[in-house]
MIKOLDREN-243211 format. One record per residue (C-alpha): x, y, z; residue number from 1. Coordinates in steps of 0.5 Angstrom, whole numbers, plus 500, padded with zeros to 3 digits. Layout:
<pts>
{u = X; v = Y; w = Z; seq = NUM}
...
</pts>
This chain:
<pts>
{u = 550; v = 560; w = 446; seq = 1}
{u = 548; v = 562; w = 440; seq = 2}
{u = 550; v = 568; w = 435; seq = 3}
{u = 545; v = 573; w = 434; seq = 4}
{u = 547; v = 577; w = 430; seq = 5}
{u = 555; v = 579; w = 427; seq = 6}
{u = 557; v = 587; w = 426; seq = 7}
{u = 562; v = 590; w = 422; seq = 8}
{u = 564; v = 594; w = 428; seq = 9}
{u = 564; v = 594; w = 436; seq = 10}
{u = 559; v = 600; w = 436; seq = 11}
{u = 554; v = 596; w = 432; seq = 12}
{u = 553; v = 590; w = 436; seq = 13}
{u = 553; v = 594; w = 443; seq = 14}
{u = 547; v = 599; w = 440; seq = 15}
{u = 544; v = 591; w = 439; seq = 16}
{u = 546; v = 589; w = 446; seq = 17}
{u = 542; v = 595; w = 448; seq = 18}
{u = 536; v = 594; w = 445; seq = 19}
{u = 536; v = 586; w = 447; seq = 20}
{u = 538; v = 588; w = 454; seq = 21}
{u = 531; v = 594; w = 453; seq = 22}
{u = 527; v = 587; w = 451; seq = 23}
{u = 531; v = 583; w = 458; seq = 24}
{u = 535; v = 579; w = 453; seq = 25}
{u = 541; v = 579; w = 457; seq = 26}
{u = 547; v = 578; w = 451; seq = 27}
{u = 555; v = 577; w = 450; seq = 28}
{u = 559; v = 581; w = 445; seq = 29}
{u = 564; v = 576; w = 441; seq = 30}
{u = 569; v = 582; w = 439; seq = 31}
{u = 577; v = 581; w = 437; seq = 32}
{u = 578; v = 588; w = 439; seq = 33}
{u = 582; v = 588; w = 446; seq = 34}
{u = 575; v = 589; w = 449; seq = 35}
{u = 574; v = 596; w = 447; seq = 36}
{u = 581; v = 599; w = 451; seq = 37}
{u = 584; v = 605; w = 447; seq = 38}
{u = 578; v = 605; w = 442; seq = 39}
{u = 582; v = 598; w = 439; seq = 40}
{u = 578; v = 596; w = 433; seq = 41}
{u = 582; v = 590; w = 430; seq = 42}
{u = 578; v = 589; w = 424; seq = 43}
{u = 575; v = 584; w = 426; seq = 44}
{u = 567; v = 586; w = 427; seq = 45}
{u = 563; v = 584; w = 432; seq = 46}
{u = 559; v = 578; w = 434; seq = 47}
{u = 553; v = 578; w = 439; seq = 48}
{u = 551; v = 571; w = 443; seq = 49}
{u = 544; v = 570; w = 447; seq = 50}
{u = 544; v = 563; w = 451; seq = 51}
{u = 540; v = 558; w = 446; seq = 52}
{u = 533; v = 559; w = 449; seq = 53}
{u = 532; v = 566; w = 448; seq = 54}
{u = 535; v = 566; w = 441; seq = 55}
{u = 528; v = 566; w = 437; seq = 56}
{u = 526; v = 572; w = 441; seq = 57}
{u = 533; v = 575; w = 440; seq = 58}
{u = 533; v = 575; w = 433; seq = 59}
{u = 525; v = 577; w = 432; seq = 60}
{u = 527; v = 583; w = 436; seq = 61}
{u = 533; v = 584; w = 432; seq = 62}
{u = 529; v = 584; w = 426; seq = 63}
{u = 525; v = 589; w = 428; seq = 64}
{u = 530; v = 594; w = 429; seq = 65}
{u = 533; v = 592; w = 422; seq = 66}
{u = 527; v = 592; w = 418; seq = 67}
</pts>
C-alpha cells in the first residue's frame, strides 16, 4: 500500500477516505489513535493508504478537493 495523503487529525483523513471511497477508491487509514475509541486523539495525525494501482488516481482525486 501506498500513503496518499497524511492529516494532522483523524477526521481529516476520514473526510479523505470518503471522497476516495465517492471516486470507488477503497482506502485505509494509518492512525496511532486506538482506533477512533473514546475520541482518543493520540497526536499523532493520520495517514491514508490506497493499494499501489489505485495511487495516481487517489492522488488526483485528492487534489482536487484540496486544490
Amino acid at each position: 500500500m501506498i500513503e496518499v495523503g497524511a492529516y494532522p487529525t483523524r477526521q481529516e483523513a476520514e473526510l479523505a477516505k470518503a471522497v476516495l471511497a465517492a471516486s470507488g477508491i477503497a482506502s485505509v487509514l494509518d492512525a496511532d489513535d486506538a482506533g477512533g475509541a473514546l475520541g482518543l486523539d493520540l497526536g499523532g495525525g493520520a495517514r491514508l493508504l490506497v493499494e499501489d494501482r489505485d495511487a495516481e488516481l487517489a492522488a488526483s482525486v485528492l487534489a482536487g478537493v484540496d486544490g
